[in-house]
TORZA-372084 format. One record per residue (C-alpha): x, y, z. Coordinates in steps of 0.001 Angstrom, whole numbers, plus 500000, padded with zeros to 6 digits. Layout:
N
XYZ...
***
This chain:
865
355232897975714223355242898046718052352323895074717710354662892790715949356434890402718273353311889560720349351457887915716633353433884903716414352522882778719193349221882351719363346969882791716259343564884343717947345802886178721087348686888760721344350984886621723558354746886880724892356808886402722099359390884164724522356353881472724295356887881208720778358377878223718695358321878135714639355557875343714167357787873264711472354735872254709750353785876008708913354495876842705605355972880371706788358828879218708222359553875957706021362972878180704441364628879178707534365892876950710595364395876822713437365034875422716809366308875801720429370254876823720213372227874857722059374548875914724876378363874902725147379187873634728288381803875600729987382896875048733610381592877014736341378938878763734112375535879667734685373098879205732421369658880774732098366676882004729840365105885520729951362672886142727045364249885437723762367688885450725679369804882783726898372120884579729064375430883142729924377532884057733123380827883102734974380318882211738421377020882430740271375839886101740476373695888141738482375072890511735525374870893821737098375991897706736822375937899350733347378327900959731167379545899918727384377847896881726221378397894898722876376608894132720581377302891696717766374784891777714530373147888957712758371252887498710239369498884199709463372205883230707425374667884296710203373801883459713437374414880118713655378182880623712653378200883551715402376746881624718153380235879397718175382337882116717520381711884683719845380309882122722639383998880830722571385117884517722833383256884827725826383966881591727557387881882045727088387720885917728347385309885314731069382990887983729959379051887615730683377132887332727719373647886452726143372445885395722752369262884566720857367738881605722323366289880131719481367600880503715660364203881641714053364655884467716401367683885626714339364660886241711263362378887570713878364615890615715259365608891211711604361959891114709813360674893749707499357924894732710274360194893912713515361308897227715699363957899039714036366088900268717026367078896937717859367054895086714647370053892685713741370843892347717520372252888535718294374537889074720984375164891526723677378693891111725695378711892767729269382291893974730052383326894790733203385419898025732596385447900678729557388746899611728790387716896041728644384933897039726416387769898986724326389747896210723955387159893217723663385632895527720665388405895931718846389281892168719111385584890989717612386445893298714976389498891486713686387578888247714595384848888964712694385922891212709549384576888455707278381013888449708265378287890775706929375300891680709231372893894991709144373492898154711380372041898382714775370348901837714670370222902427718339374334901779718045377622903338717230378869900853714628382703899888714998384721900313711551381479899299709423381499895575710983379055894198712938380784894715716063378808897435717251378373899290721338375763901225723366376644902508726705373802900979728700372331899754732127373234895749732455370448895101734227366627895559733934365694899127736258362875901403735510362718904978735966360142907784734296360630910352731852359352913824731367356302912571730548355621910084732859356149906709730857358136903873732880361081903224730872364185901445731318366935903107733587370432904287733518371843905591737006373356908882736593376630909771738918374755911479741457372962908411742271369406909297740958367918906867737881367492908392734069365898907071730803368050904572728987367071905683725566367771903047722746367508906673720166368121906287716354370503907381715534372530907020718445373258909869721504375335908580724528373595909678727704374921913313729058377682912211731361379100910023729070382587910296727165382616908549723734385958906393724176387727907814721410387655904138719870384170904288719660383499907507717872382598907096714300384606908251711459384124911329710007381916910570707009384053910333703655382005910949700205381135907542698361381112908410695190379118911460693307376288913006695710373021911622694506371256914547692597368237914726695532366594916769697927364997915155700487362056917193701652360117915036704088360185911717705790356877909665704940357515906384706458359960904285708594360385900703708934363083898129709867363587897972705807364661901400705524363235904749704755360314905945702460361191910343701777359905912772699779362192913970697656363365916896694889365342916217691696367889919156691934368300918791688015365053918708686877363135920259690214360620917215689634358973915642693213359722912093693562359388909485696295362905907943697385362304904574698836365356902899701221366754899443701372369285899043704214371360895701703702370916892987705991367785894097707296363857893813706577364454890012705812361270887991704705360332884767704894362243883252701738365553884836702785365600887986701111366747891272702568365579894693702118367983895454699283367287892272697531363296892851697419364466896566696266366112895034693399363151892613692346360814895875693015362489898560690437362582895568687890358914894524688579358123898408688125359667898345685123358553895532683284355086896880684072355932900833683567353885901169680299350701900277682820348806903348684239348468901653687003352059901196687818353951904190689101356930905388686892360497904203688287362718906879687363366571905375688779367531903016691081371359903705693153373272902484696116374257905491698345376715904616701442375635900694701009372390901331701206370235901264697856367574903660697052365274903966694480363895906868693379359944906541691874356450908886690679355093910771693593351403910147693146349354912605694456346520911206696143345963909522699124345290905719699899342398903581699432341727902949703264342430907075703687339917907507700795337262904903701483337490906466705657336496910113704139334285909070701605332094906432703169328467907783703873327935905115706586331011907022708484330870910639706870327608912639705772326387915954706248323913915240708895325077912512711040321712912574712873319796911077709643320807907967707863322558908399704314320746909045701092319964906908698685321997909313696185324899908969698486325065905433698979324542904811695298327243907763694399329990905514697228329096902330695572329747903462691779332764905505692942333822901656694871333029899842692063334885902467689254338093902124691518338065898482692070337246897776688208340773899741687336342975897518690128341821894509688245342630895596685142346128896464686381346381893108688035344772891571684996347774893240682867350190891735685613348310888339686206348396888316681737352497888520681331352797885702684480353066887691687221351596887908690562351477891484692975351799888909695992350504892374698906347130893975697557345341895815700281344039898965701031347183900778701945348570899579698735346466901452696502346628905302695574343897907064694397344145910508692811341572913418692528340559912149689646339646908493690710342934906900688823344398904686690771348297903205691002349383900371692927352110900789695352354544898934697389355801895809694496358189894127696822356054890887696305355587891405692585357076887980691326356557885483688389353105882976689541355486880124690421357969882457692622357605881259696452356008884100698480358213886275700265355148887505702552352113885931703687350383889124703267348785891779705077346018890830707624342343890814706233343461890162702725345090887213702938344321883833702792347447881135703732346281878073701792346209880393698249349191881023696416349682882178692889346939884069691089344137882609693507346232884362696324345909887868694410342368887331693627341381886497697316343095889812697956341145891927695613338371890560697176338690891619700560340218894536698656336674895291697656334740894072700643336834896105702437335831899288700752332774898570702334332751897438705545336641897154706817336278894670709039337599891728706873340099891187709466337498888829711423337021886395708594339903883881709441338619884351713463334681883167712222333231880412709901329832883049710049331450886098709490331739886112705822328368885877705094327647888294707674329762890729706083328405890064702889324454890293703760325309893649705422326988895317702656324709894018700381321660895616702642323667898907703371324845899275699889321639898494697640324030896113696055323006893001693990322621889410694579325255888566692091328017890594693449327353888764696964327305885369695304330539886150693443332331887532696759331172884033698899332183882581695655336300883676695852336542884660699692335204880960700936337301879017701946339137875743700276336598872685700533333606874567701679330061874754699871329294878117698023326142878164700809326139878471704261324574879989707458323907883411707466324057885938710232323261889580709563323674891750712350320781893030713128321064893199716789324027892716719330321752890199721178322043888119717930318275888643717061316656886837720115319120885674722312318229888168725311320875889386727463321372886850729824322011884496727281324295886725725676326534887667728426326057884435729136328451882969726095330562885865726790331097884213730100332133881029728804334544882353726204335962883981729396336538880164730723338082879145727631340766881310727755341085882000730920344334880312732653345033880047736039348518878583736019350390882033734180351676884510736078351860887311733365348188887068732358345097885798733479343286886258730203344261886974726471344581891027726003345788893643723751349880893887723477350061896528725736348812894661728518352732893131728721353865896517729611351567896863732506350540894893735720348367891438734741346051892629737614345687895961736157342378897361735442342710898507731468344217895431730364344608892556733177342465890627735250341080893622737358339346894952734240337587891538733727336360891173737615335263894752737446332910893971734216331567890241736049331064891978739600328860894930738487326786893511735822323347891890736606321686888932735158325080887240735295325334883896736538329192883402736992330022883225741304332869880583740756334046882065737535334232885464739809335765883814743019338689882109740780339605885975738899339467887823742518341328884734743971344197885318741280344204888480741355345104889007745496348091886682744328349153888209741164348321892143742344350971891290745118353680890752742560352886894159741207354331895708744318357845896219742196356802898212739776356941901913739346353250901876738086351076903572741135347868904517738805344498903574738528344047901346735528347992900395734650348849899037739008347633897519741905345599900410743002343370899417740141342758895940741364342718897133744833339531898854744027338009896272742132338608894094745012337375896573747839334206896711745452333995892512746114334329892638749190337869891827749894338489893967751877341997892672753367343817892321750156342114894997748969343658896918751593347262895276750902347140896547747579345826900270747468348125900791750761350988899358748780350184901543745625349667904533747561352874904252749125355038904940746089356695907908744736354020909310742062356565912334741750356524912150737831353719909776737103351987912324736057348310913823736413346101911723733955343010909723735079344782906337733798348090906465734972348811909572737262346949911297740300343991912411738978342517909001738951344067908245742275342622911196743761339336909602741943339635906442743126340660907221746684337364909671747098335290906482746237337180904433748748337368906679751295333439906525752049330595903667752504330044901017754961333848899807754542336019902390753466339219901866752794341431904735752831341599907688755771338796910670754906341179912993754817343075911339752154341495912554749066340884916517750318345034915968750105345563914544746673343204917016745579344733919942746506348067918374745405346547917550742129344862921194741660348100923073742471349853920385739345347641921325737242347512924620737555351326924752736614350852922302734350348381924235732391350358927483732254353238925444731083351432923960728184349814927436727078353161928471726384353739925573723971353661926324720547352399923052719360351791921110722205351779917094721887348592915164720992349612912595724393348377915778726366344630915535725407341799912775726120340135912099728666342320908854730507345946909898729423345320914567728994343489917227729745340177916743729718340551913743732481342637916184734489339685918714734454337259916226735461338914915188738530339923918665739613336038919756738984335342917267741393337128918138743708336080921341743853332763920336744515333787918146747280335444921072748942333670924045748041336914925514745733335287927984743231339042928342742107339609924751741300335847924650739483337533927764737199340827925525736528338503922651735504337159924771733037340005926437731754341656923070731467338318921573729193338723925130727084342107923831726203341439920342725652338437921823723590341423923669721505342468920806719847339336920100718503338424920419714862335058921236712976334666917900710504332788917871707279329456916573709273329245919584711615331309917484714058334036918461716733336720915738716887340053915925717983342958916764715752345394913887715699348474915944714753346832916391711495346389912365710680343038911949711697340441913251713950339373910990716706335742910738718645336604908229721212336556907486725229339933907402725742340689910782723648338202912182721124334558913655721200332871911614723359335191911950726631335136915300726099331109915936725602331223913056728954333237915916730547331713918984728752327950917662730199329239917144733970331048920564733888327865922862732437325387920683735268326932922706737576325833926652737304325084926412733590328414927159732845328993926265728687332220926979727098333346928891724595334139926717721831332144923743722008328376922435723271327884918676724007325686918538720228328938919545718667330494916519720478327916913844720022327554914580716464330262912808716039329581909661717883326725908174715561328594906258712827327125902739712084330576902160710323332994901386713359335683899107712884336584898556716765334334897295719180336445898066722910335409900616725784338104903124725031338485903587721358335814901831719769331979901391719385330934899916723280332551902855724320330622905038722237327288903089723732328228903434727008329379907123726654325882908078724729323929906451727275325794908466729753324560911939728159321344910046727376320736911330731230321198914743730704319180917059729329321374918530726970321583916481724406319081913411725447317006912747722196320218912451720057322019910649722547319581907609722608318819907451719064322917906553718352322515904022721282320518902214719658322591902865716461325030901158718018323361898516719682321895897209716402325693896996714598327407895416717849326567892297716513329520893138713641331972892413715719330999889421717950333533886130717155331560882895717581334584880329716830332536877433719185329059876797719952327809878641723013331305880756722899330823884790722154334223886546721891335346890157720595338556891508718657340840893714720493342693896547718905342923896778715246341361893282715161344204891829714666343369889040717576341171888480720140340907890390723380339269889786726624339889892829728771338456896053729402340017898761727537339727896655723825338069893645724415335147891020725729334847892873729262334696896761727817332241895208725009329852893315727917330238896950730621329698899149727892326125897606726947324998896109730765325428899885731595323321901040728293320633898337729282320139899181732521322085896363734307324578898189735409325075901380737590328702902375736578330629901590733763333980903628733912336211902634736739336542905477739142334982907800736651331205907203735361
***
């Protein structure tokens, strides 16, 4: 779960997981320690902290080079032994070192949702030679036979220990692969940079000889094969493995489900194979339960234990409840669902729901709890059965929790029975509208939630009186305020009043004094520049400056004043795009009227190598070429004339090899498509330039490259083209989905007519009407689609249908709007998980999406529309 180590800090915003500190008063972490680890003084050492490191060195200079590192696994129980051992290692061999900087980190890299590549890490030891890593290796090895500690995946393990190595760059350098991504760099003996990949399972770079001390032994047999076939890999997490799986004696499909020791700790201590042990038992006190699936054997297989369960065919709730919904799916998107459909979804709902609570009643009866009911949790078969999945946290009523439970269906203060039954709620909610996420963000939302399902659904009085009834919260009256959402203006606020309270939940967050961020933003946004445009500052100016009816000049003044500072700082990084560098928020700036650091910045930016970053709108040259054509004309331009007719060409001749190279891939990947990361953004920007210039031949590529991008489409159950996630999903969004590509289709047939062969822009907009969204941003969620349709709105092709799902839209915006304060209007980010305030998920996508739909705005895209 790449999301994971930004949730801790901050309960409404993704933040830097260095910031964080294990509140001792939060029930979560009452069973573990917690604290800064202290630092033994050793003479002539430097001392310093970088992220959740403290990093230890002899003598004044930096840790630099690469070549075999160290590292030494931990656990919660462990680490705090460790951190004297193998500091006084160090100090007596001189060898550079750092460790975990604070002890509830040693749970944190170890958790069942942390990253697996680098779980169990707690030390890393920076030799200065391969023989010294050699020999230092093979002397924590005999130090440290007696401890116990997980694997490192992205390791070679030394003699099953926890001494384990990675050859690998000492310090922090950047490079790109193949595809373009920034990633951390190696330098390879010729003197040019290459990807440092932290792979599972482990592959030493190509230039590298495994020291024969290093190489792992061939693998011995431990004990009798296990009599299974494993077919397919269906999941991966820090906890091990979930596979697919034959019985070779009995040919019967099962699901095999890992625990590797030592790792996927919770927050009561246990580890992976320990919750294993309490699952198969929980499955089998409850196996005469329909509900239950069957547990067939449970085994330990080279340490690691594996138990081997029913395959239930079927899908999940959340996979059901997405295909099934009429407010989402229906034959005719265009018309609102029938009464027979709606009343078919809710009995179907209500039939499911009734048989988990009798399977929790069943549990609840012989004094258990499930402890993790949601959505994903639940499988339900052809035939409407359903079995609940996943019993790590099936424990007797009194046992403490292990989890805290999965977001949206979990309340903190319940524990016991009332925490399952506050599950199953939301459980049920849920079904209907998905967006219970938002509850613990807004006192309001509940009852919002509530009203609309209950208007939506035809459903009765009681059954909203019973859900306020178990969802409110501790110490709160059964009645409260209600607020439907009827309109994204909040009924008869008007839009100045409502961007207005956008505005000032833009001041409360906002914070001057950090240098990484200027407001709260999705995860990502720590990969990137903090003056970026898609998730930094840039993003949030661009949204204030264009937008009128606004009131905000000081508000704007203060976010273009950090910004020239910040954007500066960006000047390191390989990043040279439009919406992830300073080129971004050199635009935004030139559009303020700042012109000199405007200038500073897009020079800067321009002057990089972009050899390898690629030709996508967001992060390669077609949106330079984009940007730069803007810039390069008006009163004040800002780049030479010439400039774009260059990056054009450039960017035509790329594509035209890039285009032939992915026609003669088999199955090319789903990161090629979408209009700001694949093909469809590439076609766009060549099609413009070869208006600008007159190049019929460049006009042709565009359209050949849309064709393709129009290839990965598939036709949906509504009459819908959507884009083929790898077979997962189909998407309709901005950022890659329907509606970039009808935003593309629409500008390409203006010009001659032209209309492609597998697609019209009705095919594409069918599939942007939904009233059931559950995210709100500009690039993958429902402003985006608002912004988008108004868009085609303007063209003729597709006009009448266009404007009816604006309004759609419009009316349901109101969903997702976070009120925590008085006068305060907020939005999630992605997956709702926390608040966001920038442009791709959050407050500034949500306000440019509709100013642009209601007429107070000219532009709404960056560079693009």
């Amino acid at each position: 779960m790449e999301h994971f180590f930004y949730t801790f800090t901050d309960p409404d915003s993704y933040d830097d997981i260095a910031r964080w500190k294990a509140d001792p008063n939060d029930a979560r972490f009452r069973a573990m320690r917690c604290g800064l680890v202290p630092v033994t003084h050793a003479d002539g050492w430097q001392y310093s902290q970088h992220g959740i490191w403290t990093v230890c060195r002899p003598g004044g200079e930096p840790v630099t080079g690469q070549g075999w590192k160290i590292h030494v696994a931990v656990t919660p129980d462990t680490f705090e032994t460790l951190v004297e051992k193998v500091s006084a290692f160090c100090f007596a061999r001189s060898v550079p070192f750092k460790f975990l900087a604070r002890y509830e980190y040693a749970w944190l890299i170890n958790a069942k949702y942390a990253p697996r590549q680098g779980s169990g890490k707690g030390f890393a030891l920076y030799p200065a030679t391969e023989e010294q890593s050699v020999a230092l290796a093979g002397e924590l090895v005999g130090l440290l036979a007696d401890t116990e500690g997980p694997r490192i995946l992205s390791d070679l393990q030394i003699d099953r220990g926890v001494v384990h190595v990675r050859y690998g760059a000492y310090t922090r350098r950047h490079c790109r692969t193949d595809e373009g991504k920034v990633i951390l760099a190696l330098e390879h003996p010729d003197g040019h940079l290459v990807p440092d990949r932290r792979s599972v399972p482990f592959k030493a770079p190509s230039f590298v000889e495994i020291p024969d001390a290093f190489k792992p032994p061939v693998p011995t047999a431990d004990g009798p094969v296990p009599p299974y076939l494993i077919d397919k890999t269906l999941h991966f997490s820090n906890s091990g493995g979930v596979y697919l799986a034959t019985d070779r004696n009995t040919g019967r499909q099962m699901v095999l489900k890992e625990a590797r020791p030592f790792a996927g700790y919770d927050l009561i201590g246990g580890d992976s194979v320990t919750r294993a042990v309490k699952e198969y038992h929980a499955m089998r006190t409850f196996s005469a339960l329909p509900g239950i699936p069957a547990a067939y054997d449970q085994f330990s297989w080279q340490s690691h234990v594996f138990t081997a369960m029913e395959y239930v065919e079927g899908v999940t709730l959340q996979e059901w409840c997405a295909a099934r919904v009429p407010f989402l799916v229906r034959p005719n998107p265009f018309d609102p669902p029938t009464p027979e459909d709606i009343r078919a979804y809710r009995e179907d709902v209500s039939a499911i729901v009734g048989k988990v609570r009798g399977t929790l009643d069943a549990i609840w009866d012989r004094g258990y709890v499930f402890g993790d009911l949601h959505t994903g949790n639940v499988m339900v078969t052809p035939d409407l059965d359903v079995k609940l999945i996943d019993l790590e946290a099936c424990l007797p009523q009194d046992a403490p929790r292990p989890f805290p439970g999965a977001p949206g269906f979990t309340d903190l203060t319940r524990t016991g029975r009332a925490a399952d039954e506050y599950a199953l709620c939301m459980l049920e909610l849920s079904c209907y509208l998905p967006l219970t996420h938002l509850i613990r963000m807004d006192g309001a939302k509940l009852h919002q939630l509530v009203e609309t399902c209950r208007t939506w659904y035809g459903l009765p009085q009681e059954w909203a009186d019973r859900v306020r009834r178990v969802a409110r919260p501790a110490g709160t009256a059964a009645d409260g305020p209600v607020r439907i959402a009827s309109s994204h203006l909040d009924d008869s606020l008007g839009f100045e009043t409502w961007a207005s309270q956008i505005v000032t939940g833009l001041r409360a967050t906002m914070d001057q004094d950090r240098t990484d961020r200027l407001f709260r933003g999705d995860f990502t946004g720590f990969s990137l520049s903090p003056a970026s445009l898609a998730t930094g500052a840039s993003g949030v100016l661009w949204s204030l400056l264009g937008t009128r009816g606004l009131d905000a000049p000081d508000l704007t003044e203060k976010v273009a004043d950090w910004i020239a500072v910040r954007g500066r700082e960006s000047a390191a990084r390989l990043d040279c795009g439009l919406y992830d560098s300073e080129l971004g928020a050199g635009y935004v700036l030139w559009k303020a009227g700042r012109h000199d650091h405007a200038q500073w910045l897009v020079e800067t930016s321009l002057a990089k190598e972009r050899r390898g970053s690629g030709l996508s709108i967001f992060s390669g040259l077609a949106g330079v070429f984009l940007a730069t054509s803007e810039m390069s004309s008006g009163v004040d331009p800002l780049v030479p004339e010439g400039l774009p007719e260059e990056l054009g060409a450039e960017l035509t001749k790329q594509a035209r090899a890039y285009l032939d190279q992915l026609k003669k891939t088999s199955q090319p990947d789903v990161s090629h498509f979408g209009l700001m990361h694949g093909v469809a953004g590439i076609g766009l920007a060549v099609h413009r330039y070869g208006l600008r210039t007159g190049d019929t031949a460049a006009v042709d590529l565009a359209r050949e490259l849309l064709e393709f991008e129009l290839s990965g489409f598939v036709r949906c159950a509504d009459g819908s083209l959507q884009f083929n996630d790898a077979g997962r999903r189909s998407l309709g969004y901005v950022e890659v989905g329907s509606c970039g590509a009808a935003l593309v289709l629409a500008e390409l047939t203006r010009h001659e007519g032209w209309t492609s062969a597998q697609a019209s822009v009705l095919d594409l907009v069918r599939a942007n009407g939904p009233e059931l969204m559950v995210q709100s941003g500009l690039f993958r969620g429902r402003s985006g689609f608002v912004a988008g349709l108004a868009t085609l709105a303007r063209s003729e092709l597709a006009e009448e249908q266009a404007r009816a799902f604006v309004a759609r839209h419009m009316q349901q915006l109101g969903l997702h709007e976070i009120r925590p304060r008085e006068g305060e209007l907020h939005f999630p980010g992605s997956r709702n998980f926390k608040l966001s305030s920038d442009l791709r998920t959050g407050s500034a996508g949500v306000l440019t999406g509709v100013a642009f739909a209601s007429g107070r705005r000219d532009n709404w895209l960056p560079g693009v529309f």
